[in-house]
C-alpha positions in Angstrom: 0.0 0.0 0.0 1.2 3.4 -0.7 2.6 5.1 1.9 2.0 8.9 1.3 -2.1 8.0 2.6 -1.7 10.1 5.2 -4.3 11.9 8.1 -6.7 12.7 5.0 -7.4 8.8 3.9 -6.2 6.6 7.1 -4.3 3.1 5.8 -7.6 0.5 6.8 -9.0 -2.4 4.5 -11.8 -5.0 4.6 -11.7 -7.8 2.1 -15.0 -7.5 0.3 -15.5 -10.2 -2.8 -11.7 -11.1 -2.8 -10.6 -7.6 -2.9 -8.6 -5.3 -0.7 -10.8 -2.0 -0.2 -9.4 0.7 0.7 -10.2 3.0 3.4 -13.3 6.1 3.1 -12.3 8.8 1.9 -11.6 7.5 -1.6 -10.7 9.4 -4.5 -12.1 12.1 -7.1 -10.2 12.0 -10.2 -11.0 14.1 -13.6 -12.2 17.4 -14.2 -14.2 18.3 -17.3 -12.6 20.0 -20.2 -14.1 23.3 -21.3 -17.3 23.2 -23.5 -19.4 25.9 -25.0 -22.8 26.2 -22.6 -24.3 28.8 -23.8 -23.6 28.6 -27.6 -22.1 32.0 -28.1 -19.0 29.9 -30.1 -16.8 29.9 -27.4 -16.1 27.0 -25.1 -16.2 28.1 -21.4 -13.9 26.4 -18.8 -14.9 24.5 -15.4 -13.0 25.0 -11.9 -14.5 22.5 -9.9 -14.4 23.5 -5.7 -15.7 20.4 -3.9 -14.7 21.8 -0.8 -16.7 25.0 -0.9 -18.8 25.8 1.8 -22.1 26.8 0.8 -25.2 28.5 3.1 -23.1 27.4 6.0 -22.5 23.7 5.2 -19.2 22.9 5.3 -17.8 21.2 1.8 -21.1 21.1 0.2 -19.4 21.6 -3.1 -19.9 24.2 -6.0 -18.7 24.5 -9.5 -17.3 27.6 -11.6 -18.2 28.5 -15.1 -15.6 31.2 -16.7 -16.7 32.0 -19.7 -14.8 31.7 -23.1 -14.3 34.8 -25.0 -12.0 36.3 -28.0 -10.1 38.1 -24.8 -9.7 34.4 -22.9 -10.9 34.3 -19.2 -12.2 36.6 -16.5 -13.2 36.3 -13.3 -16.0 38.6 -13.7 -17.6 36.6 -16.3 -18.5 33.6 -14.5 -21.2 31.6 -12.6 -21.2 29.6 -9.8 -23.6 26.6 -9.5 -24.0 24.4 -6.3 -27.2 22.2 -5.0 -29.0 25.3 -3.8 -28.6 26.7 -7.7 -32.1 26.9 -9.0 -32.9 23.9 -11.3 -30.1 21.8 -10.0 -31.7 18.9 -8.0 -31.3 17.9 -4.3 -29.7 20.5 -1.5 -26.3 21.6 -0.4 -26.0 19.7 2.4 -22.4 19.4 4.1 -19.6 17.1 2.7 -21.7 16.1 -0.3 -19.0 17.6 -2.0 -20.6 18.5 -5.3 -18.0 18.9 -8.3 -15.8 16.2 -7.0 -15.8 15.0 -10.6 -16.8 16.4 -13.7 -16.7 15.9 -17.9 -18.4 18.0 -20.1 -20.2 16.4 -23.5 -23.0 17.4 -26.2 -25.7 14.9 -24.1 -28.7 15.8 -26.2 -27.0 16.9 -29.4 -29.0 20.0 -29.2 -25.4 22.0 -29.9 -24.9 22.9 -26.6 -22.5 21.3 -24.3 -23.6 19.6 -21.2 -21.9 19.2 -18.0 -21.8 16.2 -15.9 -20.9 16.7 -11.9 -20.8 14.2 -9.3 -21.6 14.4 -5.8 -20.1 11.1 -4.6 -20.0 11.4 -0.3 -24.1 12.6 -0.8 -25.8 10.5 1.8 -29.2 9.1 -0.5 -32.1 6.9 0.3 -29.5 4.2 -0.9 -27.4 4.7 2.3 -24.0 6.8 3.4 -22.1 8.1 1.3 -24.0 6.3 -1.8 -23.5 9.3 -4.2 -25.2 10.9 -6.5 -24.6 12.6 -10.6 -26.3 15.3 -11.9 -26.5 16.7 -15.2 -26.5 20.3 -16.2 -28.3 21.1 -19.6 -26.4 23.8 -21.7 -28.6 26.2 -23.7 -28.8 29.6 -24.7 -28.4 30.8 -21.2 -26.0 28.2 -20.1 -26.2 25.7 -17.5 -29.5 26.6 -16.0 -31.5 23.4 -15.5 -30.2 19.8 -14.0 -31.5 16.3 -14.2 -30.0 13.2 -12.5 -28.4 10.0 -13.3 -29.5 7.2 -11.0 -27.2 5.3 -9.4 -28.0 1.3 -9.8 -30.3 -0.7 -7.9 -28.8 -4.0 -7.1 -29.8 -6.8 -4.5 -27.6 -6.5 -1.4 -25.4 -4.1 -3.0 -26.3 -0.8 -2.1 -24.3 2.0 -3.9 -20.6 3.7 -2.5 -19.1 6.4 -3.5 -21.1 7.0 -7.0 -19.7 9.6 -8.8 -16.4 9.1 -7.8 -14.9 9.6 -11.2 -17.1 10.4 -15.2 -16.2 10.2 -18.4 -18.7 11.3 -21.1 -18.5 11.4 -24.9 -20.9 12.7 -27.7 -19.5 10.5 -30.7 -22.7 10.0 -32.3 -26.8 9.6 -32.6 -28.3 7.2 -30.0 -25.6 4.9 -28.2 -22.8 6.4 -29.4 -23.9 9.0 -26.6 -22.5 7.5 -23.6 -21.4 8.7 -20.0 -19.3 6.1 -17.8 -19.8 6.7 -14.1 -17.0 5.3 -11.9 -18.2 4.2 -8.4 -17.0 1.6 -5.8 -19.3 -1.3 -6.9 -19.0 -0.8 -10.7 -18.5 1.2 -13.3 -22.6 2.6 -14.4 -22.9 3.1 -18.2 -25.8 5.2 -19.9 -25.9 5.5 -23.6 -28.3 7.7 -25.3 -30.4 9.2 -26.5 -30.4 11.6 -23.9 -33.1 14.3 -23.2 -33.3 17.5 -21.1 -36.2 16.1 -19.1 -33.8 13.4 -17.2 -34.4 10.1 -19.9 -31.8 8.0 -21.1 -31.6 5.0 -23.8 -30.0 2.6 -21.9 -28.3 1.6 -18.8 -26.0 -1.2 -17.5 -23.4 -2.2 -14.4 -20.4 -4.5 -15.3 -20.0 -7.6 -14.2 -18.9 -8.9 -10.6 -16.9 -6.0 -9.0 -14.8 -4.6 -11.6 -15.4 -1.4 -9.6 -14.3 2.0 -11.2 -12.1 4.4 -9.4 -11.4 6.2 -12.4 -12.7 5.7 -15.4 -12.5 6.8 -19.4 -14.1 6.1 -23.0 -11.9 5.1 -25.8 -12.3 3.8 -29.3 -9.4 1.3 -29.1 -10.6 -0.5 -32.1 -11.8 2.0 -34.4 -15.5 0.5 -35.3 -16.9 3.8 -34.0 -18.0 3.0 -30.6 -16.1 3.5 -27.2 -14.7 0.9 -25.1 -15.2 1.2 -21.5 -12.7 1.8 -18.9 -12.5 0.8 -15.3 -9.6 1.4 -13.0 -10.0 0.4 -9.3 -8.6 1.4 -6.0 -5.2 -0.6 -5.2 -5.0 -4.1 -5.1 -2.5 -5.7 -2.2 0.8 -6.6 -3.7 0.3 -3.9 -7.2 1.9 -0.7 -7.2 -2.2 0.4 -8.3 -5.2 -0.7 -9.1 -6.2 -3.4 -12.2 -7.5 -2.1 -15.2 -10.6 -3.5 -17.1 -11.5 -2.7 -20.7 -15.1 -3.6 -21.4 -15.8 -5.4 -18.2 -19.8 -5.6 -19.2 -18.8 -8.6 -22.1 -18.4 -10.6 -19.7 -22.2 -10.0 -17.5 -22.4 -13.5 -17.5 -19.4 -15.1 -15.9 -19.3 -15.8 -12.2 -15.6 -14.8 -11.6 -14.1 -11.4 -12.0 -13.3 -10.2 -15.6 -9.7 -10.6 -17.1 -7.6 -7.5 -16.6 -4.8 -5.9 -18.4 -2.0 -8.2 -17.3 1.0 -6.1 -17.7 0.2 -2.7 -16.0 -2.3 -1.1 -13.2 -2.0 2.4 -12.0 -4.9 4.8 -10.3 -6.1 7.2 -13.2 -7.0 6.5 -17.2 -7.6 8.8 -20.1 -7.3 8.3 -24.0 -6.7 9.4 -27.3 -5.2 8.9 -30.6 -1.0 10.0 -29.4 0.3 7.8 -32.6 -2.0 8.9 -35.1 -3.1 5.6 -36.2 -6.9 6.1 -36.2 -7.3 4.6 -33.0 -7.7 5.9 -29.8 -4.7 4.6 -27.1 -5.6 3.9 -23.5 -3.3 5.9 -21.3 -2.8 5.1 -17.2 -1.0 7.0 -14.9 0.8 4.8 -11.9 1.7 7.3 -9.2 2.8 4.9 -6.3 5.8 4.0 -5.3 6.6 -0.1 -6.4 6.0 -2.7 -3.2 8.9 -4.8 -4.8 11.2 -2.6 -6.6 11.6 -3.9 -10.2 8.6 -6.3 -10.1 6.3 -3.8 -10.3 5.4 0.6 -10.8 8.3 2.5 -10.7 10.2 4.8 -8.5 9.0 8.0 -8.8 5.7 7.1 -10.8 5.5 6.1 -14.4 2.7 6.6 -17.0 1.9 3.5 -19.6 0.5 3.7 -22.7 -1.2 0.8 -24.3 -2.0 1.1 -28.7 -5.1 0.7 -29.7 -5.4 -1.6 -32.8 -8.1 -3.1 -35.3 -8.7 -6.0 -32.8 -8.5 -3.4 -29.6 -6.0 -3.7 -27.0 -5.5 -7.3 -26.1 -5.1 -8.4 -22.4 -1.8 -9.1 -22.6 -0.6 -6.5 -24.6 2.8 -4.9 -23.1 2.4 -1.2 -22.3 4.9 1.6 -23.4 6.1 3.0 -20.3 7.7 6.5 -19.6 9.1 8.4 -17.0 10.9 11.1 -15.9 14.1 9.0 -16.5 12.9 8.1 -19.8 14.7 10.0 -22.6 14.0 13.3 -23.6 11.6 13.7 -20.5 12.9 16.6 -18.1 13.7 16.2 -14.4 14.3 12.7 -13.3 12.9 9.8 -11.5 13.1 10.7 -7.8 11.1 8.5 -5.1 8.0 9.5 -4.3 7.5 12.4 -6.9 3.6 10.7 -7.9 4.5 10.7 -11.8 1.6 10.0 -13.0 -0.5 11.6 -10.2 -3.3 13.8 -12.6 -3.1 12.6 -16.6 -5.2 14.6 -19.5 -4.7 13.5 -23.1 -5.0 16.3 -25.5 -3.5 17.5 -28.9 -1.7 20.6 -28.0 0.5 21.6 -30.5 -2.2 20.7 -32.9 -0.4 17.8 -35.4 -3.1 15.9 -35.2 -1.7 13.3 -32.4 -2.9 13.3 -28.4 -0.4 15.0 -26.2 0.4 13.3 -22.8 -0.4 15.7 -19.8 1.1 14.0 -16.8 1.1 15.5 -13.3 3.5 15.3 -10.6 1.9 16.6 -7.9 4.9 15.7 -5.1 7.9 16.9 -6.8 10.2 18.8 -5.3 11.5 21.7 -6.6 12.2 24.9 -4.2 10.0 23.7 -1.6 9.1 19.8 -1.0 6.5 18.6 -2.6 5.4 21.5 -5.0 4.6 20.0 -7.4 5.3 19.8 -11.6 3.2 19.0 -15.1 5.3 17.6 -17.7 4.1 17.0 -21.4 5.1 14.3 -23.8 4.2 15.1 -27.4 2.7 12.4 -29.7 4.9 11.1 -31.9 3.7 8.9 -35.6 7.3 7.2 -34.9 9.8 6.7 -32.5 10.3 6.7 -28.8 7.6 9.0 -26.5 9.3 11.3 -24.6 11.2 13.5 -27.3 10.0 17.0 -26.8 8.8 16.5 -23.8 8.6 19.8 -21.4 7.6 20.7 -18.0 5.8 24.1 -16.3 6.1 24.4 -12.6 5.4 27.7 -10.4 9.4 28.4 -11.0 8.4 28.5 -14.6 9.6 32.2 -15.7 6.1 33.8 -16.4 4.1 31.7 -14.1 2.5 33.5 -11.5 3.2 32.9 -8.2 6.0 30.4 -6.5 6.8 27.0 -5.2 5.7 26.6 -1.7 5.9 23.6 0.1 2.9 21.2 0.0 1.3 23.2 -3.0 0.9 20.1 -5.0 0.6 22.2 -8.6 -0.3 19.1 -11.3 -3.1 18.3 -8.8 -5.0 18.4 -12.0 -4.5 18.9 -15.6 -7.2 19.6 -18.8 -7.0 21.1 -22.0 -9.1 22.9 -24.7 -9.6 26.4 -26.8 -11.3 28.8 -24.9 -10.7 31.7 -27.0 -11.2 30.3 -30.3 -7.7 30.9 -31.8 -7.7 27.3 -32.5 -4.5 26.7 -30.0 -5.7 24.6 -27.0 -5.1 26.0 -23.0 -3.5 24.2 -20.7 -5.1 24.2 -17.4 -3.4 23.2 -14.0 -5.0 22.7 -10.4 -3.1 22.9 -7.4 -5.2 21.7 -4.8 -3.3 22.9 -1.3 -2.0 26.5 -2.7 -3.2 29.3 -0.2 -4.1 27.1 2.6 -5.7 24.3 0.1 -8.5 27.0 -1.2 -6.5 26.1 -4.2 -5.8 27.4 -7.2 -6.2 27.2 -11.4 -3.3 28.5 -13.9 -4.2 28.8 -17.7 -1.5 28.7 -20.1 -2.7 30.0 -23.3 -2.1 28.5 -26.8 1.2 29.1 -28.5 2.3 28.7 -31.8 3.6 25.5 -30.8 2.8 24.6 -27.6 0.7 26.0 -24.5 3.5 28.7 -23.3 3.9 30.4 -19.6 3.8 33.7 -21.3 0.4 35.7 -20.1 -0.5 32.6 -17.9 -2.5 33.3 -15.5 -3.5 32.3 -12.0 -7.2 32.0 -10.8 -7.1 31.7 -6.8 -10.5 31.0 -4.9 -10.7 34.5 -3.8 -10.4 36.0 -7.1 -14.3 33.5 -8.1 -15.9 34.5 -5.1 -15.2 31.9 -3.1 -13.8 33.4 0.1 -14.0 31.0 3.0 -10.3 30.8 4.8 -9.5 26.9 3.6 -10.4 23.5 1.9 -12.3 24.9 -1.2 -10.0 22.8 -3.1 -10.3 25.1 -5.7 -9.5 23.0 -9.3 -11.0 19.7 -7.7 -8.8 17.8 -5.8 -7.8 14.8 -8.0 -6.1 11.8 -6.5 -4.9 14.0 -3.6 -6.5 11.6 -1.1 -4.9 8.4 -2.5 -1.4 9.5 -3.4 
């Protein structure tokens, strides 16, 4: 087991259905990318505070909305939404922590991005803790009206932690429409068609308990459909947890589906970083290895599997880079969590995925400040050529590295000003007394560049309580 879970997430397990589960509180993983709500052509970017207090409860959670325009961001155009937000269901109440997760989608196909928010520590009819997913409908005057997405209903199973990690994708009419919610007893699909009134086309829960700490969508095989991620919480003896591609194929068997053999790790994302035509399934492995050279890597290590025209095979060897690997800066140190946040996004627009990777615990000036380091796609050769690093030491960066600021908590990407050259945006969960903190680096010619970044604190969206907004979202924080 890792040994940076520290006062926040207390080292306990109970074996449940064969499997070592870890200890409440669990994890919150991705935060959405920016999407246009309101349709005015620009996409509008989401700073998730799950620790914002709201009508005096403590950590009921809200979300930020900056919206996009030709000048970028501002603070003064923004909105914030929480449970007490008119047409959003349910009620702050405290530690629900609404905006824990988050991914952002076309739902409805009506032209207007949606946004998807968990609540995964909301107490329900379904017990403690049992979670909860909301959806906010984009229209013409943005994110104004909210539906849910149940969590399922199974015989002596009642739902943990729903909501702990989403993926959603708009890929296509009907199915192709999906959202994948990651939760402690599976991983909950819905495909569409989806509606503003709350419906759905379809629904399903993997088999056995293939669980779903983090989770993602990928087209590994290229037939136009997405393949279904599940990553769970560690697993005794792996440096992370196992990872499950489709788990629902196999509904039917009694005994756990197979998992990737060759690789496990704590977050997933995808995309295309070879430029084959099909999407690649990348995992970040933070932890430390339990037998050095068996397994993980010192330092952390992110692996990347190819997708093919038969998928990604369960054996399938992984590519694996860190910061040793050539061509990446830094180097390898113990206990940096390589591999602690992960985005995949094409940001020097070549038409290949670029490899966001966070390393929240890196020391730099101060212990433990933390470092985002991206590795380009590449058609041919090794990854890791090109690769290049930001930090709050970066020249241009606004403020510094202070110890325990854990900058790389979180990492998206996307075009909020329509210049066609993507952001880069980083979370640092604990900066000013863990209200946290979002940097945007705009679009260069090349590459997302530290000139004119700037540096949204809690403060500067209205959010003014003295600590734990967690301003950004709080990624793996609690695990790593």
């Amino acid at each position: 087991m890792n040994s940076r879970w520290g006062a926040a997430a207390l080292v306990a397990v109970s074996l449940i259905g064969g499997a070592l589960l870890p200890a409440a509180p669990a994890a919150a993983v991705h935060g959405a990318v920016p999407g246009d709500f309101n349709g005015d052509g620009y996409r509008d970017a989401v700073l998730p505070a799950p620790g914002a207090n709201v009508s005096g409860k403590e950590a009921a959670g809200a979300v930020v909305v900056l919206y996009g325009a030709s000048s970028g961001l501002s603070a003064a155009r923004r909105k914030t939404i929480t449970q007490n937000t008119a047409g959003v269901p349910g009620a702050a109440e405290a530690y629900d922590r609404f905006g824990a997760a988050t991914a952002t989608a076309d739902l409805n196909r009506d032209g207007y991005a949606d946004l998807v928010v968990s609540s995964p520590y909301e107490d329900t009819t379904q017990g403690k803790d049992a979670g909860t997913v909301t959806v906010l409908w984009g229209g013409k005057s943005g994110l104004t009206q909210g539906t849910g997405l149940p969590a399922p209903v199974e015989p002596n199973m009642p739902a943990l932690y729903y909501g702990l990690d989403l993926a959603a994708v708009s890929a296509g009419p009907g199915a192709r429409t999906e959202v994948l919610v990651g939760g402690w007893h599976g991983a909950s699909r819905f495909s569409g068609p989806f509606s503003r009134t709350g419906t759905y086309g379809a629904s399903a829960v993997p088999a056995s308990d293939s669980w779903g700490e983090s989770v993602t969508l990928g087209d590994f095989d290229g037939d136009g459909s997405q393949e279904h991620v599940n990553v769970t919480y560690r697993q005794s003896g792996d440096s992370g947890g196992w990872i499950f591609v489709n788990p629902e194929d196999y509904a039917s068997s009694e005994y756990l589906p197979p998992h990737l053999e060759k690789g496990n790790g704590l977050i997933a994302a995808s995309g295309d970083v070879n430029g084959d035509g099909y999407s690649d399934l990348v995992v970040g492995d933070p932890d430390e290895p339990e037998v050095a050279g068996a397994d993980g890597a010192s330092g952390g290590r992110v692996l990347v599997w190819y997708g093919s025209a038969s998928g990604i095979a369960s054996d399938a060897k992984p590519v694996q880079i860190t910061q040793n690997t050539s061509g990446v800066p830094g180097a390898s140190e113990k206990e940096d969590a390589f591999g602690g946040s992960l985005a995949v996004a094409d940001l020097n627009r070549d038409g290949l995925a670029d490899i966001v990777i966070g390393s929240p615990y890196e020391d730099l000036a101060k212990p433990r400040a933390g470092q985002v380091t991206v590795v380009p796609g590449r058609r041919t050769g090794a990854l890791g050529t090109g690769a290049y690093s930001f930090s709050q030491d970066t020249a241009g960066v606004p403020g510094a590295s202070e110890t325990d600021d854990f900058f790389g908590t979180t990492v998206s990407a996307g075009d909020i000003n329509k210049d066609g050259r993507p952001e880069l945006f980083v979370g640092a969960a604990s900066e000013n007394n863990s209200t946290g903190a979002v940097w945007v680096f705009p679009g260069g010619s090349s590459r997302p560049t530290a000139t004119g970044s700037r540096m949204f604190t809690a403060s500067s969206v209205g959010l003014t309580q003295d600590n734990g907004t967690l301003l950004g979202g709080n990624g793996l924080l609690w695990v790593i």
